[in-house]
C-alpha positions in Angstrom: 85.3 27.3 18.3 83.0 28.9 15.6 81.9 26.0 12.8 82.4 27.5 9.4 79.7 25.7 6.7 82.1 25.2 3.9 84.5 23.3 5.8 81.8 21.3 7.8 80.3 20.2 4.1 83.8 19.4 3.4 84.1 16.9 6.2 80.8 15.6 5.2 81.9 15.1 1.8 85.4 13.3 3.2 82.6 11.0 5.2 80.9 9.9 3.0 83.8 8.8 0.3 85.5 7.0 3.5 82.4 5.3 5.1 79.9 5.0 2.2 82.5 4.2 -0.8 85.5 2.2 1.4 87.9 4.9 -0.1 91.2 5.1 2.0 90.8 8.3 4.8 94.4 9.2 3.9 93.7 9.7 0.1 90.3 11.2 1.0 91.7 13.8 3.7 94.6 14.9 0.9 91.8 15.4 -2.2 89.9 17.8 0.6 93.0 19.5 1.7 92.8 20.8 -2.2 89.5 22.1 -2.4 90.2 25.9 -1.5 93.4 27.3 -2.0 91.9 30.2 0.3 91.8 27.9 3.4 94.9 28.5 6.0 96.9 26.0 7.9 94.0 26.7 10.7 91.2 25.7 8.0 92.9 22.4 6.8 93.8 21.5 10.1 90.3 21.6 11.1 88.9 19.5 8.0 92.2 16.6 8.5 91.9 16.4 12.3 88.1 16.5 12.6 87.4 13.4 9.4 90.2 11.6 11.1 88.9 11.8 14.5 84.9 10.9 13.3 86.6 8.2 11.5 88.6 7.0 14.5 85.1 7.2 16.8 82.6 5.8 14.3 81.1 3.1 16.1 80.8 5.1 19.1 79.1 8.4 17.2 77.1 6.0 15.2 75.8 4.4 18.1 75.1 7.4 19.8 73.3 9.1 16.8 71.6 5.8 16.4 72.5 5.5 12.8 73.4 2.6 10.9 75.5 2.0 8.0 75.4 2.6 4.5 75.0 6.5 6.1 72.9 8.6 4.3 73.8 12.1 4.4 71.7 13.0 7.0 72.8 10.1 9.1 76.5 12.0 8.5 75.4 15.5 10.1 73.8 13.9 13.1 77.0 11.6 13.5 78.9 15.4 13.1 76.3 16.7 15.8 77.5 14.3 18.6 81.3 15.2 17.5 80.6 18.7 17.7 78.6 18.1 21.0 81.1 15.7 22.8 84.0 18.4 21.4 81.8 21.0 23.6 80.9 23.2 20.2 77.9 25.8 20.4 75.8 24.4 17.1 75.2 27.2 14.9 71.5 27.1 13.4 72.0 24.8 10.1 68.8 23.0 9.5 71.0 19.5 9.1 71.8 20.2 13.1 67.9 21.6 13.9 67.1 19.1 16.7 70.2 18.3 18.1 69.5 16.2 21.7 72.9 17.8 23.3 71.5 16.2 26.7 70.5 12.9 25.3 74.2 12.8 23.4 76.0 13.1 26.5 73.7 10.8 28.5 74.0 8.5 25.5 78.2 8.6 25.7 78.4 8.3 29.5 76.3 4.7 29.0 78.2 3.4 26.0 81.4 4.5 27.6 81.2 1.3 29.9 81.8 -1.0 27.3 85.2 -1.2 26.2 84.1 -1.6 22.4 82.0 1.1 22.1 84.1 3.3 24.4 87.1 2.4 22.1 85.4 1.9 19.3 86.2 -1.1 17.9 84.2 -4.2 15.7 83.0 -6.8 17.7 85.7 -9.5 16.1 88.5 -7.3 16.3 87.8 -6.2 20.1 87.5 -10.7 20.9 90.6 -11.6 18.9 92.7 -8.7 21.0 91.3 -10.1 24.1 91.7 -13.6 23.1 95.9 -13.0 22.4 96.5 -10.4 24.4 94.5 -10.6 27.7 92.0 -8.6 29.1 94.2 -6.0 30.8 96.9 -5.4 28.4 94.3 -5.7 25.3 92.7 -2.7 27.2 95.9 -0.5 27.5 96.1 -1.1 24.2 93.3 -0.2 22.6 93.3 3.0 24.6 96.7 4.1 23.4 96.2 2.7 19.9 93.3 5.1 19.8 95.2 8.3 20.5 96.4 11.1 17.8 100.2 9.9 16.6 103.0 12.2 17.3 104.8 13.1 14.0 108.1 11.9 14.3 111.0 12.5 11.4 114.2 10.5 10.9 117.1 12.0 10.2 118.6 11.5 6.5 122.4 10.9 7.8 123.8 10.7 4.7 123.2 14.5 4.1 122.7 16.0 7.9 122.8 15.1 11.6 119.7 15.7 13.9 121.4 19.6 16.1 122.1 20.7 12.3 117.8 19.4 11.1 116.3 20.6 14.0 118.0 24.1 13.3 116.8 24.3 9.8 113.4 23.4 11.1 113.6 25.8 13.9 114.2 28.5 11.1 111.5 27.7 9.0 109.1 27.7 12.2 108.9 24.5 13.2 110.2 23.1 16.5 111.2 20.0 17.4 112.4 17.2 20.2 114.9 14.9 20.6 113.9 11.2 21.4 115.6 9.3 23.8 117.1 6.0 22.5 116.1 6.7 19.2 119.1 8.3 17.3 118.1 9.2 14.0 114.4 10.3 15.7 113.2 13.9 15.9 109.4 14.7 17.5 107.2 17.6 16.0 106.2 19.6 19.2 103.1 21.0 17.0 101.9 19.3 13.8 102.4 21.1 10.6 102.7 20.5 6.9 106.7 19.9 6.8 106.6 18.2 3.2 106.9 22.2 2.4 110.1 23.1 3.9 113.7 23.4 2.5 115.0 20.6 4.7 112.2 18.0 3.1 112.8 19.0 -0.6 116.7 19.0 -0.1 116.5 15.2 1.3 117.3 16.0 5.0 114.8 13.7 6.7 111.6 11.4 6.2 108.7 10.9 7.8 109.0 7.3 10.0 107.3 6.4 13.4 110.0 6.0 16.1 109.3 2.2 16.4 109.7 1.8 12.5 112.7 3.1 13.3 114.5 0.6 15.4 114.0 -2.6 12.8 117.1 -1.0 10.8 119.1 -1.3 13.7 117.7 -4.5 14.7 119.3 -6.1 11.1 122.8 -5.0 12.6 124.1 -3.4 8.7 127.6 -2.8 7.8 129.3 -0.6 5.0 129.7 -3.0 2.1 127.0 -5.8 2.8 124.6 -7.0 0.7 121.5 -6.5 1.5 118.1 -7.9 0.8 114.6 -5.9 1.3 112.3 -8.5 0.9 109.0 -6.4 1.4 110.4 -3.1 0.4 106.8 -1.2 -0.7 108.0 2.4 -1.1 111.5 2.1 1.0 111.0 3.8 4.3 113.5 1.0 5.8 115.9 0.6 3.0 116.6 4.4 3.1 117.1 4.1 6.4 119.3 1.0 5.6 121.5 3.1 3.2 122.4 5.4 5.8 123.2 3.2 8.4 125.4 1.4 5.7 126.7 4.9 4.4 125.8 4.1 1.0 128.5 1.8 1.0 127.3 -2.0 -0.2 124.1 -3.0 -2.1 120.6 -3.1 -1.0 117.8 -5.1 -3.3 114.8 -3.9 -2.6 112.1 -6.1 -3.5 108.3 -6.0 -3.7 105.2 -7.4 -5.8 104.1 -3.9 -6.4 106.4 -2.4 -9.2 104.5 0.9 -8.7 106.2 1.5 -5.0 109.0 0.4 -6.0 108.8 3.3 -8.3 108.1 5.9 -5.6 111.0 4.2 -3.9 113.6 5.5 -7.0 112.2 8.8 -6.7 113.0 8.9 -2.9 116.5 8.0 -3.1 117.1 10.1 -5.6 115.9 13.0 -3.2 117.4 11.1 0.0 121.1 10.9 -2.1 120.8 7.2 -1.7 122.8 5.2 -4.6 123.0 1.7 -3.4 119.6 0.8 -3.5 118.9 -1.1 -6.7 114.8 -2.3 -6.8 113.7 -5.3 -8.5 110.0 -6.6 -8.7 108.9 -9.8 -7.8 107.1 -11.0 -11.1 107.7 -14.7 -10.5 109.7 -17.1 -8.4 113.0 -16.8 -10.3 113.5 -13.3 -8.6 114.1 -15.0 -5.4 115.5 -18.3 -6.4 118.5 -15.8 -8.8 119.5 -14.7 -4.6 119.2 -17.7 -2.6 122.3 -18.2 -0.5 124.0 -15.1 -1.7 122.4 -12.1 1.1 124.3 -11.2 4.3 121.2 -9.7 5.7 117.5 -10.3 4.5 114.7 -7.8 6.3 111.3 -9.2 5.9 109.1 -6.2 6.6 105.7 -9.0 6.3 102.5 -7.8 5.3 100.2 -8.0 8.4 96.9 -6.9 9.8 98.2 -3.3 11.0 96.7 -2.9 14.3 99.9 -1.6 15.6 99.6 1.3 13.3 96.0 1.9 14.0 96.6 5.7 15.2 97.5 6.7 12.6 95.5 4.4 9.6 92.5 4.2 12.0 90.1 3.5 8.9 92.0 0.4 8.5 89.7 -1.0 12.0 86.6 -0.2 9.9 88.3 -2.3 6.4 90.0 -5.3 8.4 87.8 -8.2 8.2 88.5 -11.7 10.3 89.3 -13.6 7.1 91.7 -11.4 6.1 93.7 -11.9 9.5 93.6 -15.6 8.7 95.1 -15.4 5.2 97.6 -12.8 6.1 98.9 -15.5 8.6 99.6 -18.0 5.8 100.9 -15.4 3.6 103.6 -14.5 6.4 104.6 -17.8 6.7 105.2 -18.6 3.2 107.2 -15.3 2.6 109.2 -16.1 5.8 110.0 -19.6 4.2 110.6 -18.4 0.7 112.5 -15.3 1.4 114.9 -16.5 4.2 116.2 -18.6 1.6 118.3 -15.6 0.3 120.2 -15.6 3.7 124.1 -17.0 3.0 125.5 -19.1 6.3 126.2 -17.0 8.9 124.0 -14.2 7.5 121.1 -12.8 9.3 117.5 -12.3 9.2 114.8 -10.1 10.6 111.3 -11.2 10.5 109.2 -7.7 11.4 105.2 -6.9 11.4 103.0 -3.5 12.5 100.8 -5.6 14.3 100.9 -6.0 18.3 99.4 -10.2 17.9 101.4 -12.4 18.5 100.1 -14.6 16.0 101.4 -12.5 13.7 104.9 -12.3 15.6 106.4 -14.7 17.6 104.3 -17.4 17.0 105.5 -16.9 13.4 108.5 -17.0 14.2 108.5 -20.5 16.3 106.2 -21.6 13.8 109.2 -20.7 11.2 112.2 -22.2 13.4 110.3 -25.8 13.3 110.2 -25.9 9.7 112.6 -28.0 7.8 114.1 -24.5 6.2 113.9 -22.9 9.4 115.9 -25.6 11.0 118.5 -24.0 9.6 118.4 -20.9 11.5 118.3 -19.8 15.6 116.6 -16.8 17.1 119.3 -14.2 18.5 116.4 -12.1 20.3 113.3 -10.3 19.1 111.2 -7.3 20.6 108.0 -6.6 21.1 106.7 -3.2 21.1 103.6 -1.9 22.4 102.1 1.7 21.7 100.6 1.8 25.5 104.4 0.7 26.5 106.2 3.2 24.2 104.0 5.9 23.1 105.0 5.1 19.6 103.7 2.8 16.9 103.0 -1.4 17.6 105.7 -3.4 16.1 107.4 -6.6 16.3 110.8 -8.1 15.3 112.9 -10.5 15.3 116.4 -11.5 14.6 117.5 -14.6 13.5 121.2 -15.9 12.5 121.5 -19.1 9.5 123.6 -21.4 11.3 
C-alpha cells in the first residue's frame, strides 16, 4: 500500500477532533468523508477504516509511541507511524515519520501484547469491571471479539420487499450479499460499501440493524392490531422493525426524552411506508401516567453503557467513565419501574440493553421482579448474547408477562 499525504493529514485531522476535542468518531469520520469530492470509494475507505482502527487501538499505539494524552500533533504522526508499521506499510520520507524505530515498534507490540489491556486496548477500570462480572476467561473472549471490525448487516423492510427479491436489487447495483441463519429479516454485506446510495435504500427496502438488534422485535412476540409501547424509542430502528412484524396493522407509541430522534424517526417511516407509528416526547411524567395499564406490549430498549456495541462505537471505551456505569444502573431501574407501568394484565414486557454485564441485564431484571411494581410481573425467559458467542453485536433481553 502506497500512503497518499492528503489523506494521511486527513486522518490526522479526524484524530485530533476524536481524541483531543471528545467529538464522536462517527460524526468526525462522516465530516472527512466530505472533504474531496475527488476521492473514490478506495480513498474514503482508507480515511474511515484507518481513524476507526487508530481509534479502536489507542492505548496500545499510544503506549507504543510512548505518547501521552492531550496529543499534540506530532504525538498523532508517531501514533500513525506504529499503525502504518504494525499494518506492514513502507513509510514514505515525510519529515513527521523521519525517525521512525520500525524495530523498536515491533519489539515494543510483542511486550505489550502480554497484557490483556494493552493487547486489547482497554482502560484500566473498564478491563477490572469486565473481569470482575464476567470472569477471567469469558471477559477475554470478549474483549477479543468486541474488538473486531463489525460486519454490516441490513434488515429487510417487509412491508415493501422480502430478502431473495433485496438481495437481487443489491446484486444489480453491485453489491453482494448473504443470508443469515436464524435471523429472518437479516442480510450480511460480503464487502463493505456505501449502500445509503442505492435504489433499494432510498425506496425504503431495508435499514441498517446488527443481527442481534434484530431478535428483541421478535422477543416482544407482536401481533397485527396491538398496541404497542416503545418506551426508549431514540430514532426507531426497533419500532420499524415492530411495524413490520405487526404489518402496519395496530398502533405503536414511540416514546423518548429526545424530541429531536424522534424527529428522525418520522422521517424514517415515512421512507420505510410505516403508518402506525405515532411518536410522543416524554416532557414530563404525565406522558407515561396518560398510558398506564392500557399497552399490550411495552419494549424498554434501556439506556446502558454500550460495551456490547463496542465494534462498532469503539470511541465510546475511550468516553465511558466508571461513574457513568453507576448512574446508568439507577437510571435503568427507575425506567424499568416507571415504564412497565404502561403494561395492561396479561400484557408483556421486554426489558433489553447493548451491554454484555450483567449488572446491567439480569441482575436488573431480578432486581425489578422484587420490587413492589414488579411483583406484579414473572420472567417468561430472557437471552443473553455474546459477540465472541455469535459474531454479532452484545445484547440482552428479557421477557416478562404482568400477571
Amino acid at each position: 500500500m502506497r500512503l497518499h499525504r492528503n489523506l494521511v493529514f486527513a486522518v490526522i485531522d479526524g484524530l485530533h477532533l476524536i481524541f483531543n476535542e471528545n467529538k464522536y468518531a462517527d460524526k468526525v469520520v462522516e465530516q472527512l468523508l466530505k472533504r474531496d469530492k475527488r476521492w473514490g470509494a478506495r480513498d474514503r475507505g482508507f480515511v474511515a477504516e484507518t481513524t476507526y482502527d487508530i481509534v479502536r487501538w489507542k492505548r496500545l499505539y499510544a503506549e507504543i509511541a510512548e505518547v501521552k494524552e492531550p496529543f499534540t500533533r506530532d504525538n498523532l504522526w508517531r501514533i500513525f507511524a506504529v499503525w502504518a508499521t504494525l499494518k506492514g506499510i513502507k513509510l514514505p520520507d515525510w519529515k513527521q515519520l523521519e525517525g521512525t524505530p520500525s524495530r523498536k515498534i515491533k519489539g515494543r507490540f510483542d511486550e505489550l501484547s502480554r497484557v490483556r489491556k494493552y493487547r486489547e486496548s482497554v482502560p484500566d477500570w473498564l478491563d477490572a469491571i469486565g473481569e470482575k462480572e464476567l470472569g477471567e476467561e469469558l471477559w477475554t473472549k470478549e474483549l477479543h471479539a468486541l474488538n473486531e471490525q463489525a460486519s454490516v448487516i441490513l434488515r429487510v423492510n417487509t412491508l415493501k420487499t422480502n430478502k431473495r427479491t433485496l438481495q437481487d436489487l443489491l446484486m444489480e447495483e453491485g453489491i453482494d450479499t448473504l443470508s443469515i441463519e436464524g435471523y429472518p429479516d437479516a442480510i450480511q454485506l460480503k464487502e463493505r460499501g456505501n449502500i445509503f446510495r442505492t435504489e433499494a435504500f432510498k425506496n425504503g427496502f431495508f435499514e441498517v440493524q446488527d443481527a442481534s438488534s434484530q431478535l428483541v422485535a421478535e422477543y416482544l412476540d407482536v401481533q397485527p392490531g396491538m398496541r404497542v409501547a416503545d418506551a426508549c424509542a431514540g430514532a426507531g430502528g426497533k419500532s420499524l422493525h415492530l411495524a413490520a412484524k405487526m404489518e402496519n396493522k395496530g398502533q405503536i407509541i414511540a416514546l423518548d426524552i429526545y424530541g429531536n430522534k424522534l424527529k428522525e424517526l418520522k422521517r424514517r417511516a415515512r421512507r420505510n411506508d410505516v403508518h402506525n407509528i405515532e411518536t410522543r416526547e416524554i416532557d414530563s411524567t404525565k406522558v407515561i401516567k396518560k398510558l398506564h395499564n392500557t399497552m399490550d406490549r411495552v419494549l424498554i430498549d434501556a439506556p446502558c453503557s454500550g460495551l456490547g456495541v463496542l465494534r462498532r462505537n469503539p470511541d465510546a471505551k475511550w468516553k465511558l467513565q466508571p461513574e457513568f456505569i453507576d448512574k446508568i444502573k439507577t437510571t435503568q431501574q427507575e425506567i424499568l419501574n416507571d415504564y412497565s407501568k404502561m403494561v395492561k394484565s396479561g400484557g408483556k414486557l421486554v426489558y433489553a440493553t447493548c451491554s454484555v454485564l450483567p449488572s446491567e441485564n439480569q441482575d436488573q431484571v431480578t432486581a425489578f421482579l422484587k420490587s413492589e411494581n414488579g411483583k406484579e410481573f414473572e420472567l417468561i425467559k430472557d437471552k443473553k448474547v455474546l459477540a465472541s458467542n455469535a459474531g454479532f453485536d452484545g445484547f440482552y433481553m428479557a421477557l416478562l408477562q404482568k400477571k
